[in-house]
C-alpha positions as CSV (number, residue, x, y, z in Angstrom):
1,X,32.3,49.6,22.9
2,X,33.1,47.9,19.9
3,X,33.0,44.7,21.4
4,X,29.5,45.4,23.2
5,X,27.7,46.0,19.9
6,X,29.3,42.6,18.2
7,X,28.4,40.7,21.7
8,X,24.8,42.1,20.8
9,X,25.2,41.8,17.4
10,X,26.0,37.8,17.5
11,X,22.8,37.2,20.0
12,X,20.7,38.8,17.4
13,X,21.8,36.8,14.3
14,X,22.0,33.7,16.6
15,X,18.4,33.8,18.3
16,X,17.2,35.3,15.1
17,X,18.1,31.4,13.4
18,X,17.0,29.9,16.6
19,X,13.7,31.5,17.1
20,X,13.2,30.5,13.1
21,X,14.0,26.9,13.7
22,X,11.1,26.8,16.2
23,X,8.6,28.3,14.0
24,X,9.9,26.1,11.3
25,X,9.4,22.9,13.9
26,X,5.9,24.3,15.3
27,X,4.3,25.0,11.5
28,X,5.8,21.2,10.4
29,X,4.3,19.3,14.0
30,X,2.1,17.2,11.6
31,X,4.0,17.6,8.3
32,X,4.5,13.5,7.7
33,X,8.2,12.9,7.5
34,X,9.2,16.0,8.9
35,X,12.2,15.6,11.4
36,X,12.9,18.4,14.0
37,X,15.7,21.1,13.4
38,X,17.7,21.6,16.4
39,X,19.8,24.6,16.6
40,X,23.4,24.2,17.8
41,X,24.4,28.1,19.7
42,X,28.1,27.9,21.1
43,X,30.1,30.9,22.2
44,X,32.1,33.3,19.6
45,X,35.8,33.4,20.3
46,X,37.7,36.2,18.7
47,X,41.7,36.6,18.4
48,X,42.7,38.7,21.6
49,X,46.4,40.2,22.6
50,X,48.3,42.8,23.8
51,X,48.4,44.5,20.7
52,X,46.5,44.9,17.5
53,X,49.1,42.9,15.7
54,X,50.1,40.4,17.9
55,X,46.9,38.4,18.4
56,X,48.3,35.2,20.6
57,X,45.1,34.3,22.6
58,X,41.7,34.0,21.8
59,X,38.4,35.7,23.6
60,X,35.0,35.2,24.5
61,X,33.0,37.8,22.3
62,X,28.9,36.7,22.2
63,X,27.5,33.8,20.3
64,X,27.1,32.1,17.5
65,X,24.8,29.4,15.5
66,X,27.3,26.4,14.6
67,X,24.9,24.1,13.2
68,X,20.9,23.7,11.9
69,X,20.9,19.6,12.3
70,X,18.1,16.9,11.8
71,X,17.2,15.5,14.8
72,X,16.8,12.1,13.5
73,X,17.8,8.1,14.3
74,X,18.8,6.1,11.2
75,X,17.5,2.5,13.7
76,X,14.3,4.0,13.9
77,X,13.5,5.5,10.5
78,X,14.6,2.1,9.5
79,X,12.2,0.1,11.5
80,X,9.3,2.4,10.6
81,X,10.0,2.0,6.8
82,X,10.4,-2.0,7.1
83,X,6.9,-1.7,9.0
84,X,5.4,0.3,6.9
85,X,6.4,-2.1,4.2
86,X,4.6,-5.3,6.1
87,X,1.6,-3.2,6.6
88,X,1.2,-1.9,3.4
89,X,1.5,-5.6,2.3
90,X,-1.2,-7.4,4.8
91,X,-3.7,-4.3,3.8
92,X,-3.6,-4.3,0.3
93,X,-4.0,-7.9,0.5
94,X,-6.7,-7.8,3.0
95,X,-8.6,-5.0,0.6
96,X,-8.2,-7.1,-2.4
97,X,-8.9,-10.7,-0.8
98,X,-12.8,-8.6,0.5
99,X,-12.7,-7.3,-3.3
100,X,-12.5,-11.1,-4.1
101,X,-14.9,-12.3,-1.7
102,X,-17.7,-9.1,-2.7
103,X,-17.1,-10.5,-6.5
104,X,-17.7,-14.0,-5.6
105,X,-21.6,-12.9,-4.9
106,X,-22.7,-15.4,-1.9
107,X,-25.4,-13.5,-1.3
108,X,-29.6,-13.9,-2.0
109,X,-29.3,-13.3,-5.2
110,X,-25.1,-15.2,-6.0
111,X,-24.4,-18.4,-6.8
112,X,-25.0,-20.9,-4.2
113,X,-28.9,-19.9,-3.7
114,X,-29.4,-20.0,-7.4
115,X,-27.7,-23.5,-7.9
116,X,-29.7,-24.6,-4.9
117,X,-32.8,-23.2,-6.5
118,X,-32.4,-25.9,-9.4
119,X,-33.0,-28.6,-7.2
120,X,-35.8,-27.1,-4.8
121,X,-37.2,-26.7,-8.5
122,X,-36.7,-30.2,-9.7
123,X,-38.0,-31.7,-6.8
124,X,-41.7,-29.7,-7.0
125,X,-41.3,-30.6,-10.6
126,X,-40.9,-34.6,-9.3
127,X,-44.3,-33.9,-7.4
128,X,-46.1,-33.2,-11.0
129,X,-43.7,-33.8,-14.0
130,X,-46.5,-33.1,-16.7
131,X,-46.8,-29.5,-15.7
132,X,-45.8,-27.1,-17.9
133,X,-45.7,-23.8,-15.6
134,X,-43.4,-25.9,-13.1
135,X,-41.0,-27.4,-16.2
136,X,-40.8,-23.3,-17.4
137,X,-39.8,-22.5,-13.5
138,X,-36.7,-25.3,-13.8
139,X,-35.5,-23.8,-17.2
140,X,-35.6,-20.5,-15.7
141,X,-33.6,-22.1,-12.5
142,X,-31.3,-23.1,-14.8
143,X,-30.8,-19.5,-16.8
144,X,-30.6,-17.6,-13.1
145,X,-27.8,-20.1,-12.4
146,X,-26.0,-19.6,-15.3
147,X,-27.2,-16.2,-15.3
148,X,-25.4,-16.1,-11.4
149,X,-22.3,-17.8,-12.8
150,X,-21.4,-15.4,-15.4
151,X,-21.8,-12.6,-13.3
152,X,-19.8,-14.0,-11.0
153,X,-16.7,-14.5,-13.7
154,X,-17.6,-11.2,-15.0
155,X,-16.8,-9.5,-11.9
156,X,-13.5,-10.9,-11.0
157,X,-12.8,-10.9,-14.5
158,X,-13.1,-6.7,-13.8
159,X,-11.3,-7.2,-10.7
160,X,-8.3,-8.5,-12.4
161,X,-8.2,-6.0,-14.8
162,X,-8.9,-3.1,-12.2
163,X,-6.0,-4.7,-9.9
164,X,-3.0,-4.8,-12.9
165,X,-4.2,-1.0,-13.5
166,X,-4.0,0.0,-10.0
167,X,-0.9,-2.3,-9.8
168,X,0.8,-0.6,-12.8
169,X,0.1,2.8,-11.6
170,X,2.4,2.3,-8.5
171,X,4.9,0.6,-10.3
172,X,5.5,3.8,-12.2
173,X,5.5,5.8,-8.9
174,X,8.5,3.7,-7.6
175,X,10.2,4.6,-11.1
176,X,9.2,8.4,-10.1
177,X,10.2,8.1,-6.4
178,X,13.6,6.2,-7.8
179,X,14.3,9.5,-10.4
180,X,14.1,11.6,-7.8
181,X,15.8,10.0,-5.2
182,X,19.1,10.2,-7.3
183,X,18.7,13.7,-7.9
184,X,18.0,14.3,-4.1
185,X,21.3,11.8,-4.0
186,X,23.7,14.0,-5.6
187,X,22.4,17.0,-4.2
188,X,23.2,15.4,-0.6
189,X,26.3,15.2,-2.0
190,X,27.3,19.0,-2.2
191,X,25.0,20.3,0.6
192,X,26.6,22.1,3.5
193,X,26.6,19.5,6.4
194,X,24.7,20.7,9.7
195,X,22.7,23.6,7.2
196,X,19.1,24.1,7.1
197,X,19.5,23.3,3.2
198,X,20.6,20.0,3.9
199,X,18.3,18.9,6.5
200,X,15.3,19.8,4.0
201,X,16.9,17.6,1.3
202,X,17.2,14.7,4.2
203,X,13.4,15.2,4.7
204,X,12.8,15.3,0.9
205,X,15.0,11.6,0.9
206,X,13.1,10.1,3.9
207,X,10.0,10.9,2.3
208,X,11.1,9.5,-0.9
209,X,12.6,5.8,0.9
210,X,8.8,6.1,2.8
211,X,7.0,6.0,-0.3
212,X,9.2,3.5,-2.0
213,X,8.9,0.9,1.1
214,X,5.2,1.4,1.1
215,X,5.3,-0.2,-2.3
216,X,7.9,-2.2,-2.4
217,X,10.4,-4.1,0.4
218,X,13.7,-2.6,0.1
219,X,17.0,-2.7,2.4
220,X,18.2,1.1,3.1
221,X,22.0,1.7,3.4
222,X,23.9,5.8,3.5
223,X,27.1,6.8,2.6
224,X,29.2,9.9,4.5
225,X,26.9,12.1,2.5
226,X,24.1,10.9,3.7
227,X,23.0,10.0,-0.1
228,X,20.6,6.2,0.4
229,X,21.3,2.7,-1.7
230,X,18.4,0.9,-2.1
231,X,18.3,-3.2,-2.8
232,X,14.7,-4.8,-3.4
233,X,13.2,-6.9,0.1
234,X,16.6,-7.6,1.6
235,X,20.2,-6.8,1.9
236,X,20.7,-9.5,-0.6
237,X,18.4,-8.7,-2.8
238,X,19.5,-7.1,-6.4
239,X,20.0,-3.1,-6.3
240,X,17.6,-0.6,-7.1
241,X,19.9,2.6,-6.3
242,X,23.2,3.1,-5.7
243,X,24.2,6.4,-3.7
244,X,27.3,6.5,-6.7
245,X,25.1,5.9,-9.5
246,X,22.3,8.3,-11.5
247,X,20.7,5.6,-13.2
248,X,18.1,3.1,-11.7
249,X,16.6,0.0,-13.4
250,X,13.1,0.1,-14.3
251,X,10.7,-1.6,-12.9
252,X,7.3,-3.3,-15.0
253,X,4.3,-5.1,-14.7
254,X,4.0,-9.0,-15.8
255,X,0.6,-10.4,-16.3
256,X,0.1,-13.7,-17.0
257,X,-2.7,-15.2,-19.3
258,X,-4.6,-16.0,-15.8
259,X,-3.8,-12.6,-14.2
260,X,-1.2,-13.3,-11.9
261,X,1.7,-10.7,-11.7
262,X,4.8,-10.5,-10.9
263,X,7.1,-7.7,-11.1
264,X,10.2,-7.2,-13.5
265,X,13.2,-5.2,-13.6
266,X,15.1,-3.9,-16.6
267,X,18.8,-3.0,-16.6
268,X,21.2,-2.9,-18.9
269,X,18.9,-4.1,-21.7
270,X,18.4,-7.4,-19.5
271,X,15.0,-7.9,-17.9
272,X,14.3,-10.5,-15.0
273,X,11.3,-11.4,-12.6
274,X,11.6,-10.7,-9.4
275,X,10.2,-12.0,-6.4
276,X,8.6,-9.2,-3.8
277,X,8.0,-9.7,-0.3
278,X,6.3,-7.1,1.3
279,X,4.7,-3.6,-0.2
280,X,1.9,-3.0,-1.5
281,X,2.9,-4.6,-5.0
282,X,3.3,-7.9,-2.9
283,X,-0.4,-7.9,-1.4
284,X,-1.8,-7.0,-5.0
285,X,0.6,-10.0,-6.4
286,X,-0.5,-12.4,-3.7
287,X,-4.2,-11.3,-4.4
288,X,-3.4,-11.7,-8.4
289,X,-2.9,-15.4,-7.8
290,X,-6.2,-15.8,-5.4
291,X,-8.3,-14.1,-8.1
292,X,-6.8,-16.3,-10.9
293,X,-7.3,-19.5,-8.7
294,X,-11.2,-18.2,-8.1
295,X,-12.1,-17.3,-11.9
296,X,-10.4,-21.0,-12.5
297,X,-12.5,-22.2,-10.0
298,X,-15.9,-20.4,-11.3
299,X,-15.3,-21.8,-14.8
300,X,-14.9,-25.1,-13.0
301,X,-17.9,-24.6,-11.3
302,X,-19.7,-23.9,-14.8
303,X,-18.4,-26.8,-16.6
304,X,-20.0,-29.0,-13.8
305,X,-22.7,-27.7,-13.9
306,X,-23.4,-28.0,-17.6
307,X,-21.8,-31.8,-17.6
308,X,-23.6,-32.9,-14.7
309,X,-26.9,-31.5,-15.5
310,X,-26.6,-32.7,-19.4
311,X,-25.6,-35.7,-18.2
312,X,-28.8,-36.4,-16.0
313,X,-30.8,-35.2,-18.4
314,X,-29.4,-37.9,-21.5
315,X,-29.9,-40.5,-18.3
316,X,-33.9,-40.0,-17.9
317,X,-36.4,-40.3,-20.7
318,X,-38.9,-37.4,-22.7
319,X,-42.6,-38.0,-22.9
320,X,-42.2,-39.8,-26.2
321,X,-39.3,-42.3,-24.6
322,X,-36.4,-41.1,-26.1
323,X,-33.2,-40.1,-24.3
324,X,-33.2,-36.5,-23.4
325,X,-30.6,-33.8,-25.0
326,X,-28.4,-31.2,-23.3
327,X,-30.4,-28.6,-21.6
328,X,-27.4,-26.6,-20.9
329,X,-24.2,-25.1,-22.9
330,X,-21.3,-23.7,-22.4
331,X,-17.5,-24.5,-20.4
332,X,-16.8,-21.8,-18.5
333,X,-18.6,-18.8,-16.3
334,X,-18.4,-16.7,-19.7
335,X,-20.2,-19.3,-22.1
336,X,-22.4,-21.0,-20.0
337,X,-26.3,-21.0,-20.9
338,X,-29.4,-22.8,-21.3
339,X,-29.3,-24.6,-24.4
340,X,-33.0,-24.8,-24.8
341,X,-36.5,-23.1,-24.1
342,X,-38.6,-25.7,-25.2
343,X,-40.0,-27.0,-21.9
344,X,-40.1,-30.9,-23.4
345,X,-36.7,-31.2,-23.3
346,X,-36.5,-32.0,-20.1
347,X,-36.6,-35.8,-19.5
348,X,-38.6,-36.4,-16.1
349,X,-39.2,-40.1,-16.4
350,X,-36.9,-43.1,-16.1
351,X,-38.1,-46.8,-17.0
352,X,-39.8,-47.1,-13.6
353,X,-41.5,-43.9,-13.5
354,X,-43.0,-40.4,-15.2
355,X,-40.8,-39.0,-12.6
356,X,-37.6,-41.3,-12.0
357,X,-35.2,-39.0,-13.4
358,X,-36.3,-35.8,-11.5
359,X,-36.0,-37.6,-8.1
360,X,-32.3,-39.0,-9.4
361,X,-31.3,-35.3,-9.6
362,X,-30.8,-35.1,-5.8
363,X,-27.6,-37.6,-6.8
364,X,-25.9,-34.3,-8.2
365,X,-25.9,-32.9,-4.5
366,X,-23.4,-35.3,-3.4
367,X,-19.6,-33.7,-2.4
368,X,-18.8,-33.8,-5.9
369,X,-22.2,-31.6,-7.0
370,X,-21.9,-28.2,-7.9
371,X,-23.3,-26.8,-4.7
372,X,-20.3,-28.7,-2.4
373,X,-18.2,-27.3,-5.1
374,X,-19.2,-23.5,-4.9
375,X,-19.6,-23.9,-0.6
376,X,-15.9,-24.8,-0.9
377,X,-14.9,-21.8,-2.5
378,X,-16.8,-19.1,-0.7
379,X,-15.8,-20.8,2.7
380,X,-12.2,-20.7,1.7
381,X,-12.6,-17.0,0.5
382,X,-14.0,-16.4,3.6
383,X,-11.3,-17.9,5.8
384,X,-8.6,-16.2,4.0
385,X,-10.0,-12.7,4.2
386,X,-10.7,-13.3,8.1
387,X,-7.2,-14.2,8.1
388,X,-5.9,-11.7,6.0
389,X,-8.3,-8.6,8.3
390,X,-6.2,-10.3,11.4
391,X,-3.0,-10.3,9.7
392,X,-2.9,-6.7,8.7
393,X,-4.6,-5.4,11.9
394,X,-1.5,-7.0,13.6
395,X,0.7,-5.3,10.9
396,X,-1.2,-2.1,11.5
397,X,-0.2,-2.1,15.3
398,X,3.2,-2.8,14.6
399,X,3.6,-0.3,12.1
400,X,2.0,2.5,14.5
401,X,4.5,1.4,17.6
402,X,7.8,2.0,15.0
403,X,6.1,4.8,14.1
404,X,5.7,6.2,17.3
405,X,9.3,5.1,18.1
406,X,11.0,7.2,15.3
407,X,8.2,9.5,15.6
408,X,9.3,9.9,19.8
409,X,12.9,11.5,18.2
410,X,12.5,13.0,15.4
411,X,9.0,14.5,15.9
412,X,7.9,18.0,17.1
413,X,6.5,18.3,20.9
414,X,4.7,21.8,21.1
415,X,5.4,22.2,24.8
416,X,8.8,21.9,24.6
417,X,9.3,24.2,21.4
418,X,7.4,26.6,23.1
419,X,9.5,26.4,26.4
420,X,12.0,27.2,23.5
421,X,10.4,29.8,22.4
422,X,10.2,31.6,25.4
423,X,14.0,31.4,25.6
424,X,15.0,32.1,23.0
425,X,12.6,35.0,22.4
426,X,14.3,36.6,26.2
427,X,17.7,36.3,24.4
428,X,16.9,37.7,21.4
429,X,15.0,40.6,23.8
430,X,18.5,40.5,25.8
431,X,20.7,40.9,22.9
432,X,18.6,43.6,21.5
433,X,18.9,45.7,24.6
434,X,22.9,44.9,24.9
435,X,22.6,46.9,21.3
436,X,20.6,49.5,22.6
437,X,23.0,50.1,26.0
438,X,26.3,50.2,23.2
439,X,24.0,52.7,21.1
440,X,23.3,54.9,24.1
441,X,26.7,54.6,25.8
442,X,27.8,55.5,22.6
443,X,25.9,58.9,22.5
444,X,26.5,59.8,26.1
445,X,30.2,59.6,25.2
446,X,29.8,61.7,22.1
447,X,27.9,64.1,23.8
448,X,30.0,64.6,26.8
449,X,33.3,65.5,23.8
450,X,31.1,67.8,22.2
């Protein structure tokens, strides 16, 4: 009788931790970096003999729950972390390069329409040089393009400083996830293997390497414990955690006097830059050089403008024959202006003409005129964030077919935990009633002496 109630007894406990695992695996079917508990059951053996002392041979006596595991596959989880890395790269550059491009301004009222304005302008000027409304309408073509310019700079000036913030601020959540990882690290290291404690630290560590990749390349290694080393991009790269260690360099933010960054790491009082490959940080790195190349562009742009347009002016002659001055200052997109209201300054004529000069002005247009400069860079901006959109829509795919991959082990399918369910439910239902039988059988018995 004994036996009956611990037969009962054991199907109870054992479906009871079953039927929990399901519930857990049903209520986490779309928790991100969850991984499916699986419930080991295996038959109880108990000590069995002739006597009570001589217990030489062992019995069959219900069943037990050996193990709460993960189920999980190390390949997998690897492949979806090394492309989540590459995506995470191509769309953070992609975003930033279309950041770029929006800052650039090549639109009705950007750049290219106001430099071309200048010259539409000089050329109706050409038609009537003495006219004072049309010479006000050049100097004003001149301010809108200037005007246009130092927009321009001012924006990806903002978008430099917006993109080392935003870079900085996930710098310091890879120092966070890094903390934490070593904590999760030795905890690994003194957790019950096949418990349901340890497989919610092994979710709280894959979560932790999935954030970390998605900012930063890194090469994934366990020990026996299960507790991660980390290296930066590759398996040669320098480490970021060791599975033996509690500390963890830090990681910083370099900015240069253009704006490109770089990353650094600081251990043991030693700092040195390190190259990054994929992450997040990389596409905001590769995006920090782009910008920088831009603004140096933009100030280029400026400075031809205010050499070539001084320059044609001191060429052509003011009413009163003299050599004209500069109508425009300034060296780069911050600086640059008009010089000069006064409508006189400009020098129309040459020694042929009233109007010599303003008909050379169409010489500035050549490849080397500001306008061929600024198509230049908004067609190249426009290339790279075409390439960059087809880039990370690649990366995108590939990421979402490792995901599905890892996602086709480790992740929760709702018919079958319910077919679980079911089962398990009818053996818990079962072992209940092998309880109830004992209890009654029990009573009979007692009945029947009394």
């Amino acid at each position: 009788m004994s036996d009956l109630l611990s037969i009962g007894r054991s199907g109870v406990l054992a479906y009871r931790e079953a039927l929990a695992a399901v519930g857990e695996n049903v209520v986490n079917a779309d928790t991100d970096g969850y991984s499916r508990r699986q419930v080991t059951l295996k038959e109880q053996a108990v000590g069995a003999g002739p006597t009570m002392l001589s217990r030489n041979s062992a019995g069959l006596n219900g069943v037990q729950s050996a193990s709460v595991s993960r189920v999980w596959d190390q390949y997998k989880a690897a492949n979806a972390w090394s492309a989540n890395s590459d995506s995470a790269y191509a769309d953070t550059r992609a975003q930033w390069l279309g950041t770029i491009q929006t800052g650039l301004d090549d639109s009705d009222a950007g750049v290219g329409v106001k430099l071309t304005s200048v010259f539409t302008t000089a050329s109706q000027l050409a038609a009537n040089p003495s006219d004072a409304t049309l010479r006000q309408s050049m100097l004003f073509a001149l301010g809108d393009a200037a005007s246009a310019i130092g927009r321009t700079g001012s924006n990806l000036s903002k978008a430099a400083d917006t993109l080392a913030d935003n870079a900085n601020t996930v710098v310091g959540q890879v120092n966070d996830a890094l903390q934490t990882l070593t904590k999760i690290n030795i905890a690994l290291k003194t957790s019950p293997a096949n418990s349901a404690g340890r497989a919610q630290l092994e979710d709280q560590r894959d979560a932790l390497i999935s954030t970390i990749s998605s900012n930063v390349g890194v090469d994934v290694t366990f020990d026996a414990n299960g507790a991660v080393s980390l290296k930066l991009n590759d398996y040669s790269g320098p480490q970021l955690l060791s599975s033996d260690s509690t500390t963890v360099p830090l990681l910083g933010l370099q900015r240069a006097g253009d704006g490109r960054l770089s990353l650094t790491m600081t251990s043991n009082g030693s700092s040195t830059v390190q190259p990054i490959t994929s992450g997040v940080l990389a596409g905001m790195a590769d995006a920090s050089v782009t910008l920088a190349d831009r603004r140096r562009q933009v100030d280029d742009l400026a400075n031809t403008l205010t050499t070539q347009i001084n320059s044609w002016n001191a060429q052509g002659l003011l009413a009163n024959g003299s050599p004209g001055g500069a109508l425009m200052t300034g060296t780069t997109a911050a600086t640059i202006a008009v010089a000069t209201s006064d409508t006189d300054a400009i020098a129309a004529g040459s020694a042929t003409s009233d109007n010599g000069n303003l008909t050379a002005i169409t010489d500035l247009r050549d490849g080397a005129g500001v306008e061929a400069k600024w198509r230049a860079i908004s067609t190249d901006q426009a290339l790279l964030v075409a390439s960059a959109q087809t880039q990370a829509t690649a990366a995108a795919a590939q990421k979402n077919s490792a995901a599905a991959s890892a996602d086709s082990v480790s992740g929760v399918n709702l018919d079958n935990e319910a077919a679980d369910l079911l089962r398990y439910q009818q053996a818990y239902s079962a072992s209940a009633k092998i309880i109830q039988t004992a209890r009654d059988t029990l009573q009979t018995i007692l009945d029947i002496i009394h």
